[in-house]
ZAKE-534628 format. One line per 8 residues: number of its first residue (from 1); for each residue x, y, z of C-alpha. Coordinates in steps of 0.1 Angstrom, whole numbers. Layout:
# ZAKE-534628
NUM	X Y Z | ...
//
This chain:
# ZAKE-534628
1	-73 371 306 | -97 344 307 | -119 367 293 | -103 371 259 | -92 336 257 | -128 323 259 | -138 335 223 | -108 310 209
9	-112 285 232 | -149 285 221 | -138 284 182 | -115 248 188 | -147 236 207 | -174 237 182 | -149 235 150 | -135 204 168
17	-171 189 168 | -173 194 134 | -140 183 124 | -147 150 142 | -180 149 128 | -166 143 95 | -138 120 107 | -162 94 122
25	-187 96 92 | -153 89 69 | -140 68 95 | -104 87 97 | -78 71 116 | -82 75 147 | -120 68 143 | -118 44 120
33	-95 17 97 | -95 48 71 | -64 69 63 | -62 103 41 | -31 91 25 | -49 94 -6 | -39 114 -46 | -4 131 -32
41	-4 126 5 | 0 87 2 | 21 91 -29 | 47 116 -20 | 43 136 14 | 40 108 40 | 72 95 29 | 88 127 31
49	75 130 67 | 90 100 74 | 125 114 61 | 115 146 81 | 121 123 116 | 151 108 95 | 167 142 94 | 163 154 125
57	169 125 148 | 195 108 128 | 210 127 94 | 208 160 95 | 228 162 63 | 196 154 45 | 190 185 44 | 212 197 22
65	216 162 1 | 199 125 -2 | 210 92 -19 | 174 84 -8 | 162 109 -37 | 163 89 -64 | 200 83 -72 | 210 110 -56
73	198 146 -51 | 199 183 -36 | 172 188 -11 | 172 221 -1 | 141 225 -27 | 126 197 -14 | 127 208 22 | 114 245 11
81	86 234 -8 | 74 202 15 | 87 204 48 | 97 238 65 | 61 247 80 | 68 249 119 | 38 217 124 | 54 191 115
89	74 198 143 | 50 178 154 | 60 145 133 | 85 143 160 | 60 134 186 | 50 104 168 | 68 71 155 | 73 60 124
97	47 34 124 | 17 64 136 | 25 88 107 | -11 78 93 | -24 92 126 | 3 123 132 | -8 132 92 | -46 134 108
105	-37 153 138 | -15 182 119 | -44 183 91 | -68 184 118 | -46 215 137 | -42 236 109 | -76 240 103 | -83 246 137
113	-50 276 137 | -66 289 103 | -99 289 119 | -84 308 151 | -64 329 126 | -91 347 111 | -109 348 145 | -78 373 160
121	-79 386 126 | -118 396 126 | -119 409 166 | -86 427 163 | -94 449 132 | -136 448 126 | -145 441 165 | -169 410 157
129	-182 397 187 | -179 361 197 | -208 348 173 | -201 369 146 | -162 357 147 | -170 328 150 | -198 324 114 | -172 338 95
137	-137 319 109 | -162 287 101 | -165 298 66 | -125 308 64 | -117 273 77 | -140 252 61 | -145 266 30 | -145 243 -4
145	-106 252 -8 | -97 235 23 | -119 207 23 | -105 200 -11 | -69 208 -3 | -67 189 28 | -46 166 12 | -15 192 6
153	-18 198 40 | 19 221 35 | -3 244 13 | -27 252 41 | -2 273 64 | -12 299 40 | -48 298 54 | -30 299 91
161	-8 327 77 | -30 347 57 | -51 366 84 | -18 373 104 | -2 389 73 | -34 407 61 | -38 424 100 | -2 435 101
169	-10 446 69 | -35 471 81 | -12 480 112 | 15 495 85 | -12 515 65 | -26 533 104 | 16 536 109 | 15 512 133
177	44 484 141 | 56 467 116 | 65 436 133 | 36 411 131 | 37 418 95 | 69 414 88 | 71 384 112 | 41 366 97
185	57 372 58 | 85 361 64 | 77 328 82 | 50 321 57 | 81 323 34 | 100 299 49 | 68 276 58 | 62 273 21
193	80 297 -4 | 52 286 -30 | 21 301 -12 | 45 325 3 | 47 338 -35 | 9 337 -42 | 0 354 -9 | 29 384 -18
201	7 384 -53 | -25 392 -38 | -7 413 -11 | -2 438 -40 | -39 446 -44 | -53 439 -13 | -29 471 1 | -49 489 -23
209	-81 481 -8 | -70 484 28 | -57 516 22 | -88 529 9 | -106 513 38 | -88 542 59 | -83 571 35 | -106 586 9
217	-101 587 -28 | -85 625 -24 | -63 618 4 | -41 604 -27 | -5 611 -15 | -13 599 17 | -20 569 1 | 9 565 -22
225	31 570 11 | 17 538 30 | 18 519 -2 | 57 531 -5 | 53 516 33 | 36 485 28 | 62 477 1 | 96 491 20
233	85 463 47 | 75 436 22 | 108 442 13 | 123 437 46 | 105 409 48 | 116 388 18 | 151 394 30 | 151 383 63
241	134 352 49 | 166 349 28 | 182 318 44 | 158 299 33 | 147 319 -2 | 179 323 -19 | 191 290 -17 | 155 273 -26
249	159 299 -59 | 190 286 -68 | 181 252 -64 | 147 260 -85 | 169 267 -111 | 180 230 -117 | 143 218 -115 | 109 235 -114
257	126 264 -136 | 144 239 -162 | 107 224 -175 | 92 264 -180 | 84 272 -212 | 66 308 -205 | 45 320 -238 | 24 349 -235
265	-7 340 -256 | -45 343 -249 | -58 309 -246 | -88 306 -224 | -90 284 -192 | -124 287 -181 | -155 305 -187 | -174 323 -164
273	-204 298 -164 | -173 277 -148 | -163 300 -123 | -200 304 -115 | -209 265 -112 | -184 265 -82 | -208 284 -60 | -227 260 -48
281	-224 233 -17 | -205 205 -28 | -193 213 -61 | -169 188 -67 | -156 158 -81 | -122 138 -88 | -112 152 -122 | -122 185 -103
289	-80 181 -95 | -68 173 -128 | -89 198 -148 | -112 223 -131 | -122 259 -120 | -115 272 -89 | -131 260 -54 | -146 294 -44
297	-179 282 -20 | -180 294 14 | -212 292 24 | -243 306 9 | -240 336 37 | -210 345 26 | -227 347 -12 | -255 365 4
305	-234 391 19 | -211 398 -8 | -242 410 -29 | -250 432 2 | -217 448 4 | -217 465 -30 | -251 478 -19 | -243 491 16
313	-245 529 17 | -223 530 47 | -196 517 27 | -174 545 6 | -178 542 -33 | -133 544 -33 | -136 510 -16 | -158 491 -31
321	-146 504 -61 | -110 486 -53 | -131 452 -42 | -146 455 -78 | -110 461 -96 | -98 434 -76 | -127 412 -84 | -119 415 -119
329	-84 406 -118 | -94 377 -102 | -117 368 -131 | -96 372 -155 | -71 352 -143 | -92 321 -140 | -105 335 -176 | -73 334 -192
337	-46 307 -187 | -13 336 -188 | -23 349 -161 | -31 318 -142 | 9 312 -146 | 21 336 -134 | 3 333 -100 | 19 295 -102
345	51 310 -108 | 51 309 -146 | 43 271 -147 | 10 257 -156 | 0 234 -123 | -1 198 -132 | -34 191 -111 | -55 213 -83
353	-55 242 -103 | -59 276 -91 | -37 269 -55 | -40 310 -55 | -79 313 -48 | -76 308 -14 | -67 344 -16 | -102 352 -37
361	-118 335 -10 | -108 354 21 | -111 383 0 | -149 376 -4 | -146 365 28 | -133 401 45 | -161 420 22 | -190 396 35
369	-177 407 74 | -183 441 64 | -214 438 46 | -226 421 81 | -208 446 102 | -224 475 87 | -256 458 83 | -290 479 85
377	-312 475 110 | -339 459 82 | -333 455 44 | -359 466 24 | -386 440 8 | -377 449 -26 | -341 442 -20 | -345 404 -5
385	-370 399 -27 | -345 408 -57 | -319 387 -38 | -342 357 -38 | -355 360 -76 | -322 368 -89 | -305 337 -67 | -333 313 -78
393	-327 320 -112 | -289 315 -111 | -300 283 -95 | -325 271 -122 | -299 281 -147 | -273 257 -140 | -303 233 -138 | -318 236 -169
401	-284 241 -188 | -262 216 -166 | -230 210 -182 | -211 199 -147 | -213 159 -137 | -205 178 -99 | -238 193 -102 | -269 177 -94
409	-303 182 -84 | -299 178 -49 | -265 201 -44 | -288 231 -64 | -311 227 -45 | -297 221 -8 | -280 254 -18 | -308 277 -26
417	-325 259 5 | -300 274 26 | -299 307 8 | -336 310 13 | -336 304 49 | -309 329 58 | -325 358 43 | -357 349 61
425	-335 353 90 | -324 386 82 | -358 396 79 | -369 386 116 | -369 414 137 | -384 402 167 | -352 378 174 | -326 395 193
433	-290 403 177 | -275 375 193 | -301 350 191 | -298 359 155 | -266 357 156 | -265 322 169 | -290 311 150 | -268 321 115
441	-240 305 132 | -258 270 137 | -272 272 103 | -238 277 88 | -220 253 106 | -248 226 94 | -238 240 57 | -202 238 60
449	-206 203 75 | -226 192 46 | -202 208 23 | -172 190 41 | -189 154 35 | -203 159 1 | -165 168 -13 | -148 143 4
457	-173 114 -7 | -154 120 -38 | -125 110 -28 | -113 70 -24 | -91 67 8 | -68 37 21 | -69 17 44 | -52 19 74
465	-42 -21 75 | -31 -23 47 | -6 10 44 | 6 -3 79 | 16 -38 64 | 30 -24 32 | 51 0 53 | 59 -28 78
473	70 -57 52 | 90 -34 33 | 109 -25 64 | 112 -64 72 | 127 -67 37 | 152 -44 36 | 164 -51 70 | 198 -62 68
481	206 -49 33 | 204 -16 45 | 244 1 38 | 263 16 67 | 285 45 69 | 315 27 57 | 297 16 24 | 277 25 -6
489	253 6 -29 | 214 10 -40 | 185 -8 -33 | 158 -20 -59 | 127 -33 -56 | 102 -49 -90 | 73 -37 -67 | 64 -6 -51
497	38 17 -32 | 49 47 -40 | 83 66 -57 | 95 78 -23 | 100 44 -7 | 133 46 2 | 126 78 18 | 102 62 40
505	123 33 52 | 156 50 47 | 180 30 20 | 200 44 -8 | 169 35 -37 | 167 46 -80 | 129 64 -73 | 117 96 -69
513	86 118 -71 | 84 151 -65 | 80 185 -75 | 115 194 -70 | 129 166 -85 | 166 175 -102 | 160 185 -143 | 191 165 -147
521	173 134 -137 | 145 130 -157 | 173 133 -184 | 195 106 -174 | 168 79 -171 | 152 91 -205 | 184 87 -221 | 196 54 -208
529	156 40 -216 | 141 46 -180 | 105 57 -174 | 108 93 -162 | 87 123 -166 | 90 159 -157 | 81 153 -117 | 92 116 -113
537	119 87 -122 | 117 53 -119 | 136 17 -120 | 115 -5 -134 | 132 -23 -160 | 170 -17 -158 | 196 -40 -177 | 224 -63 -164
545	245 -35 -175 | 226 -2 -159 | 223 -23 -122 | 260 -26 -122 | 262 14 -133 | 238 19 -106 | 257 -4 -81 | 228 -21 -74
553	237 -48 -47 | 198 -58 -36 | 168 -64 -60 | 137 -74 -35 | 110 -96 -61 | 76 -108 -57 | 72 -146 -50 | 52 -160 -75
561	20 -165 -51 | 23 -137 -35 | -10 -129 -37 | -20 -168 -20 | -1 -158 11 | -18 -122 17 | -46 -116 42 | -76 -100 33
569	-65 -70 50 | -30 -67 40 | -15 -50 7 | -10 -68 -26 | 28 -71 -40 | 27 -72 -76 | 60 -62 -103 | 56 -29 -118
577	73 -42 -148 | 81 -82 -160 | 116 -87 -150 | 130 -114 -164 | 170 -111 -162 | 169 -109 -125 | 172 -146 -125 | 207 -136 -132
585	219 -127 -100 | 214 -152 -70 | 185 -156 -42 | 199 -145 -11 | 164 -146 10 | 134 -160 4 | 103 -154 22 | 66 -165 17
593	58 -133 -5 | 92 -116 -15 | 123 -128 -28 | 156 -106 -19 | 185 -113 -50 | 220 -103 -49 | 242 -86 -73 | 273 -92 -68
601	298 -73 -93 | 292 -41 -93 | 309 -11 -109 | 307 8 -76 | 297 49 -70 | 329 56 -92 | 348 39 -116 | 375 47 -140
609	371 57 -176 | 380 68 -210 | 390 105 -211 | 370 104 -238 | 337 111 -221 | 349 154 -218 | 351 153 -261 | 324 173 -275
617	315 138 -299 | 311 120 -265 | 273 130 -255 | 237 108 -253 | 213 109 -280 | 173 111 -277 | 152 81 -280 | 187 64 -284
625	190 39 -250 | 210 14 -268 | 232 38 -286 | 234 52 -250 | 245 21 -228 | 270 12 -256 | 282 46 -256 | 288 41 -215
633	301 6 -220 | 330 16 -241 | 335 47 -221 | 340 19 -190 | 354 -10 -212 | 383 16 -223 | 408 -18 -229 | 384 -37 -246
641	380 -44 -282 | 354 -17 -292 | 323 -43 -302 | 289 -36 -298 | 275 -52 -262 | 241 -53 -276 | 228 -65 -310 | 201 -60 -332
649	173 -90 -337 | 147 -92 -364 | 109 -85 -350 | 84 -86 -372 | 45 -86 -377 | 33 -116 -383 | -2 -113 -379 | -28 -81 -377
657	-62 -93 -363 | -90 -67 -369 | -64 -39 -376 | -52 -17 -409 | -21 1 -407 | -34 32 -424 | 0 55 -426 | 31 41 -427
665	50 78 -426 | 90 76 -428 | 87 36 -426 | 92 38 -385 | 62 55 -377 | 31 37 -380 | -6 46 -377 | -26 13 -362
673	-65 20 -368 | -93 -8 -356 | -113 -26 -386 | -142 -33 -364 | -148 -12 -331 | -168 -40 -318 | -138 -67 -319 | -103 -67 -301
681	-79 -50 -322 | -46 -70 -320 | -13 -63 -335 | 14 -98 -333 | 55 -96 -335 | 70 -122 -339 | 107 -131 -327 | 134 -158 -324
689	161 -161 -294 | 188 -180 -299 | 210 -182 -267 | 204 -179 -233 | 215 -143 -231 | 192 -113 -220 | 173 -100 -252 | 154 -62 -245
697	125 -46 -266 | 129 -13 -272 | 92 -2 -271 | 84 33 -284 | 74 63 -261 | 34 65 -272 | 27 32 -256 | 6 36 -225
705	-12 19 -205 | -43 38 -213 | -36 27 -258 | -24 -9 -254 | -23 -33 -235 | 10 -59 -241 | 15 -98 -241 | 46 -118 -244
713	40 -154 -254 | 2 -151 -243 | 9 -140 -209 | 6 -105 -195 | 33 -84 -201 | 39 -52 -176 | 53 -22 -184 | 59 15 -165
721	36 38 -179 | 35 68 -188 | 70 75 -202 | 86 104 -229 | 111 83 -244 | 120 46 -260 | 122 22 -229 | 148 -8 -231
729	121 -42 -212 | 130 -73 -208 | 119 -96 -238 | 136 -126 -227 | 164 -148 -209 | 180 -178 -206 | 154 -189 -227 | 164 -205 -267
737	133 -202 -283 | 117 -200 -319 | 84 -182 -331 | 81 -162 -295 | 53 -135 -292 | 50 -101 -286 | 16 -84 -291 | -3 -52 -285
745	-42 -50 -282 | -56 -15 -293 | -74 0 -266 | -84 32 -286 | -100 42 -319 | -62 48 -334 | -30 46 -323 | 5 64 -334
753	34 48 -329 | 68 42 -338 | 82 7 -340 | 90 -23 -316 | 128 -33 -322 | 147 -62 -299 | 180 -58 -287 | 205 -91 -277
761	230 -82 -250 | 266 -105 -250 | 259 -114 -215 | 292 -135 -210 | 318 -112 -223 | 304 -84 -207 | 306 -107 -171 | 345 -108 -182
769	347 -67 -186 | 329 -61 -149 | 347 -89 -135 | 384 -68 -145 | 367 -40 -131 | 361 -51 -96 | 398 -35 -88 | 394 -3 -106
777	363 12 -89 | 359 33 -60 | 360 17 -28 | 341 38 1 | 353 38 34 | 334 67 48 | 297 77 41 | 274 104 47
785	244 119 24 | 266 151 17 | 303 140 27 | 319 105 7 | 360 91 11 | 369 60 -8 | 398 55 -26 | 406 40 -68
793	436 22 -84 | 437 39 -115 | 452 23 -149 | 459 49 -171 | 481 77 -174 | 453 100 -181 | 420 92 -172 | 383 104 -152
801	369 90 -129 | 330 88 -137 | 307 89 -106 | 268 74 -109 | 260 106 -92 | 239 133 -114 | 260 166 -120 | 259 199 -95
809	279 220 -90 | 277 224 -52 | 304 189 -52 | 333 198 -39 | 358 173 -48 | 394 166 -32 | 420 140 -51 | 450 134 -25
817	437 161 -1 | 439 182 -35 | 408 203 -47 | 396 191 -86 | 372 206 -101 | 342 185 -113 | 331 185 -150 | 294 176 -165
825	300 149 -185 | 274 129 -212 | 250 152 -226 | 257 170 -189 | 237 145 -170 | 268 128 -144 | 296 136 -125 | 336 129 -136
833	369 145 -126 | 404 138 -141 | 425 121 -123 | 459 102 -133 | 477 69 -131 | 479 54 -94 | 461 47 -62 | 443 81 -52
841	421 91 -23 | 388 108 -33 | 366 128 -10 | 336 142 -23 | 317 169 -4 | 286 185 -9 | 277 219 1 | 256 252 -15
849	273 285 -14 | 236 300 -18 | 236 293 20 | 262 318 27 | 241 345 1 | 212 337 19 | 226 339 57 | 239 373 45
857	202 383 32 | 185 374 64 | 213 393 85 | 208 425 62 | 163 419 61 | 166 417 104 | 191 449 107 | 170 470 78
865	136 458 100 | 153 472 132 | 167 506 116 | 135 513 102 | 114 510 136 | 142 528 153 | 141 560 127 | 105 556 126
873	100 558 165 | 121 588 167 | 101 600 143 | 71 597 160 | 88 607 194 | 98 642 175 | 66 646 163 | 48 637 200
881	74 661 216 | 64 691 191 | 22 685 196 | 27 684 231 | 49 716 230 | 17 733 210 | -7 721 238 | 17 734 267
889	16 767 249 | -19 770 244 | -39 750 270 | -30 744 306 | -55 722 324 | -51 719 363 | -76 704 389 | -59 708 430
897	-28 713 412 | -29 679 397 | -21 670 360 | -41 647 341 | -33 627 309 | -66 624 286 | -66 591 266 | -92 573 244
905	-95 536 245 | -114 514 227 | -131 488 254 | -147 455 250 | -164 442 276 | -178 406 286 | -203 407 262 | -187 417 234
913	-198 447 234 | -179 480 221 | -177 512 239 | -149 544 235
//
């Protein structure tokens, strides 16, 4: 026993070395004040890992719904995509204050059970030795995709999975059991349904080449069969994962699926001098994640013995021929961006493209082990010599013709270095196999360590102090404000961290980012003038009216210095967006750098209106916000006397310094182009406010941070950036002023854009309307994330009830213990129900059918896996009983009347050695 645990136990010793090795030199929590909650790890997955503890310890109803998901959301999809793999089981271990350190430790296991992965994978079906395992489970675990992928540490339970699935792979095609296959599918599935997908992608040609690993090219119905096989169990395999599959599908459908736009053209995504540039150690930068080819290095023996492979004699031409034919799907589909889509699932990955090339990688990987496995006892001069000319050239090519800022002198070189050395070690015979061995193995450790610290010097990381005293006075703030379980309102903050905040210290927030973030969402803000884009919402800049919507009780503010009362080590607190109307609602705590206001009037999570909102005229319009609000305001205000809320007020240009307005277009749409390059570029509106009321720009949708950069009256002006659509900002309040300023400094050669208009809001008439409202909204009484009870005074005979919530169809609402069925209301974006004159009780509950489809899928996926091995051993047992009956008739074999049982076993002893 100790025997074959000694190999593994080996593996986490020397892979732990250099896996601490790089933590000190980064200095990585716990060896240092750094943390790797950097790019999406510090702006999206350590707050859902904080949510994760949420969950299990407190509300497990988050995972099916969350009022911490922006203002409400399904989280199935959330769940599938970000938190299912069975190690962050390991979050639990671990408070909520060392998340920093428990994101280090899982990151930091999962390359050490991808590493140990491969090694079962490589003794179990190509009998490496100790040394030999352990070169190439290096490579596997440390190779350029990991390094730069460590921060979307849920992707790499592929790289733990992938070696499992691949050896119960070959176990179906020798008709062997099924079960670690299926097993390992199917929790990879669940783990992460997205690298599930890819890994069932390359699964579809790597069955090819396994198969003609143990049959020859005319053995071609036995072939077809164990394909037939491999695909009957994949099968199997998908279903019994169905729990989790079928309802993450259906809940795709209201996100990921609702921003495809699949078109089958021919447009190219990289070149093959690309692909090729990503062969050498430490080929890398920052935009490498937002724009470049795929992260294929593993080592420059693993290059080195995927050239040798093709010319290996002891390798059958029917395989290599499927490694080539595979090879060249994988080129084109970094060649062509189709079919890089449709590995992504038909979308086009915003950042860290080419998630699928982990597969490419093991691939190589699995042909360099057999290269070295079948390696002769001495390659021929001619050959290294080839090898080395043909490599040095490559080399000098991207030297001479270097079109890659990740490329310099010294990563060229270090590589052909290494290449160099190793095939002078394959020509020294005088050292023994396994000093050789060991040699190659120190040599590539050295490489991959190098590799490890030249990718992630590219990176910025942060620090550990001041994430813990962001994390820790956000927690002090909302302390207190936090609603219980017989109440509802939101939380809102002018500053933030991240989107996910509320996930993080667990309050009912108006953020989110995410990949699974509700379609409907995005929507909603767009419409009402909220920054939102296709993976992320925000509340930057709301109006009197949308915080009441919202029921927005709290808004936490940055003291005015702030800054003065901030330790070198701690965080910064600075608005996202100039505020100015929260001086409308009173300061309820003040501390030295945040300010906690409170909102009063509210118009609750439901309120009564119009029955209007089901008419077919009764819908938002793009790039309309005011249009929008007004259209909810007299939805709300249903008595009321049908004028505007908000009115228009003249803005105009009053001065252009150093810029030509070059195209007017329609009248709306202006092109801005510098005069002189050299000079600030400065366009100047000018405006008048006449009463103390709130008074909103409505800036148009090209703005960005990267083209201008805004002031009002000479001071800074903030703004959320980017955005899709007009965004309503705060121009001004309680403030009678003439000849105020709003300008826009050019920050680019030209800019297109439509124009600024200004909006006054009738702030004390519209006090009046929320103030009658108080008694017609819903009151909660009982809370949950997926289960609400309050009850309404309704005033109308025939009315609807509008809740702030957006629109699914998985609520399930009761009126008087009565089912109602829920409509889409505004452009299909929010919630309603009708409901009649009176005081009713409304419970709302929230629940997917899809789980039922999918319990039924995984109950069908186990019973098909254990009909099939039950069949199949009878199978077997029939055809046992009829070669046995064969022998008995033809061969008797006796020794002093004693019968013997003649087996072959395959034996490997301490020192690795095989023998039959």
């Amino acid at each position: 026993m100790l025997q074959k645990v000694k190999p593994y136990a080996i593996n986490i010793l020397f892979l732990s070395i250099i896996l601490i090795g790089i933590a000190v030199v980064f200095g990585f929590t716990p060896f240092g004040s750094e943390t790797m909650l950097t790019v999406d790890l510090g702006q999206q997955y350590i707050d859902f890992y904080s949510l994760y503890r949420e969950t299990v310890f407190n509300q497990p109803e988050m995972l099916l719904y969350s009022f911490q998901k922006a203002i409400g959301g399904e989280m199935i999809g959330l769940w599938a995509y970000y938190l299912m793999s069975p190690f962050n089981l390991i979050f639990l271990l671990f408070k909520e204050d060392q998340l920093a350190v428990a994101v280090t430790t899982i990151t930091y296991l999962k390359v050490i059970a991808s590493s140990l992965s491969f090694m079962y994978f490589a003794r179990k079906k190509y009998h490496t030795n100790t040394a030999s395992s352990l070169i190439f489970s290096f490579s596997y675990a440390l190779m350029s995709y990991v390094v730069v992928y460590l921060l979307n540490i849920m992707w790499l339970d592929g790289l733990v999975f992938l070696p499992l699935i691949a050896l119960g792979l070959d176990k179906i095609i020798q008709l062997e059991k099924p079960y670690l296959y299926v097993c390992s599918l199917s929790i990879m599935l669940v783990a992460n349904y997205y690298i599930g997908y890819i890994i069932c992608i390359f699964l579809a040609f790597y069955a090819v080449f396994v198969i003609f690993e143990h049959y020859s090219s005319s053995q071609w119905k036995k072939a077809l069969i164990q394909y037939g096989r491999f695909v009957l169990y994949s099968i199997v395999a998908v279903l019994m994962s169905g729990l989790s599959l079928i309802p993450t599908f259906i809940s795709l459908t209201s996100s990921k699926v609702e921003h495809m736009n699949f078109q089958f053209n021919l447009d190219v995504a990289h070149e093959l001098t690309d692909i090729g540039s990503k062969l050498f150690i430490g080929s890398f930068n920052f935009d490498e994640m937002s724009k470049g080819s795929p992260n294929l290095f593993a080592g420059t023996f693993i290059l080195l013995l995927l050239v040798l492979y093709f010319t290996n004699r002891k390798i059958n031409l029917s395989e290599k021929i499927a490694a080539i034919m595979i090879t060249i799907v994988f080129l084109f589909t970094y060649h062509y961006k189709v079919l890089d889509r449709i590995w992504h699932g038909g979308q086009f990955p915003i950042w860290y493209h080419f998630r699928f090339s982990f597969t490419h990688s093991f691939f190589i990987i699995v042909l360099a082990l057999k290269a070295f496995k079948y390696q002769p006892k001495r390659y021929s001069a001619i050959t290294l010599i080839s090898l080395m000319l043909t490599f040095s050239a490559y080399t000098f090519y991207y030297y001479f013709y270097n079109e890659y800022e990740f490329l310099d002198e010294m990563r060229l070189f270090i590589t052909l270095t290494f290449f160099l050395v190793l095939l002078l070690i394959f020509q020294m015979e005088q050292l023994q196999s396994s000093l050789r061995q060991i040699i190659l193995l120190v040599i590539v450790s050295c490489e991959l360590f190098i590799n490890g610290v030249l990718i992630l010097n590219e990176m910025s990381y942060v620090d550990v102090s001041k994430f813990d005293d962001y994390t820790a006075t956000l927690n002090e703030a909302v302390d207190g404000l936090r609603h219980d379980d017989t109440d509802f309102y939101r939380i809102n903050k002018t500053y933030m961290r991240t989107k996910d905040e509320a996930m993080f210290s667990h309050y009912s927030g108006l953020d989110h980012f995410g990949s699974t973030l509700d379609a409907v969402l995005p929507q909603l803000y767009g419409y009402l003038g909220l920054p939102e884009g296709n993976g992320f919402v925000t509340y930057t800049n709301g109006t009197l009216f949308t915080d009441d919507f919202f029921n927005v009780r709290y808004l936490l503010d940055v003291t005015k210095d702030s800054a003065d009362h901030t330790a070198p080590e701690e965080y910064v607190l600075f608005p996202q967006a100039t505020d100015l109307d929260i001086k409308a609602y009173p300061i309820v705590r003040e501390e030295s750098r945040f300010l906690v206001y409170e909102n009063p009037n509210r118009l609750g999570l439901g309120m009564e209106v119009s029955s209007e909102i089901v008419n077919d005229t009764t819908s938002f319009v793009r790039h309309q916000p005011i249009r929008n609000q007004e259209t909810l305001l007299s939805l709300i205000d249903f008595n009321g006397s049908g004028a505007a809320y908000f009115s228009e007020v003249p803005i105009d240009v009053s001065n252009l310094e150093n810029v030509n307005i070059t195209d007017e277009g329609d009248g709306d749409y202006l092109t801005y182009v510098p005069i002189n390059e050299d000079e600030d570029a400065i366009v100047e509106l000018r405006f008048n406010t006449t009463s103390n009321n709130p008074y909103y720009f409505s800036i148009p949708s090209q703005f960005d941070d990267d083209n201008v950069a805004l002031q009002l009256n000479g001071q800074r002006y903030r703004f959320y950036a980017p955005f899709r659509r007009r965004q309503l900002t705060n121009a001004s309040y309680q403030t009678i002023q003439n000849n105020q300023t709003f300008s826009f400094r050019l920050l680019e050669d030209e800019l297109k854009a439509n124009l600024v208009s200004l909006y006054e809001f009738d702030e004390n008439r519209y006090n009046q309307m929320i103030a009658e409202k108080q008694d017609h909204q819903l009151q909660v009484s009982e809370f949950s994330q997926n289960r609400i009870r309050g009850n309404i005074t309704i005033v109308q005979e025939n009315a609807h009830v509008l809740f702030s919530i957006p629109y699914d169809k998985n609520w399930k609402i009761k009126v008087d213990n009565q089912p109602v069925e829920p409509v889409s209301v505004l452009s299909d974006t929010l919630l309603a129900i009708p409901i009649t004159q009176g005081r009713h009780e409304i419970e709302l509950h929230y629940f997917p059918n899809s789980i039922w489809i999918g319990l039924a899928s995984s109950i069908i996926g186990l019973s098909g896996l254990l009909a099939l091995t039950y069949v199949e051993f009878y199978r077997n047992k029939n055809m046992l009983n009829q070669k046995l009956s064969l022998i008995e008739d033809n061969v008797e074999l006796t020794v002093d009347d004693e019968d013997f049982i003649i087996e072959e076993r395959i034996v490997m002893d301490d020192n690795d050695e095989v023998s039959v």
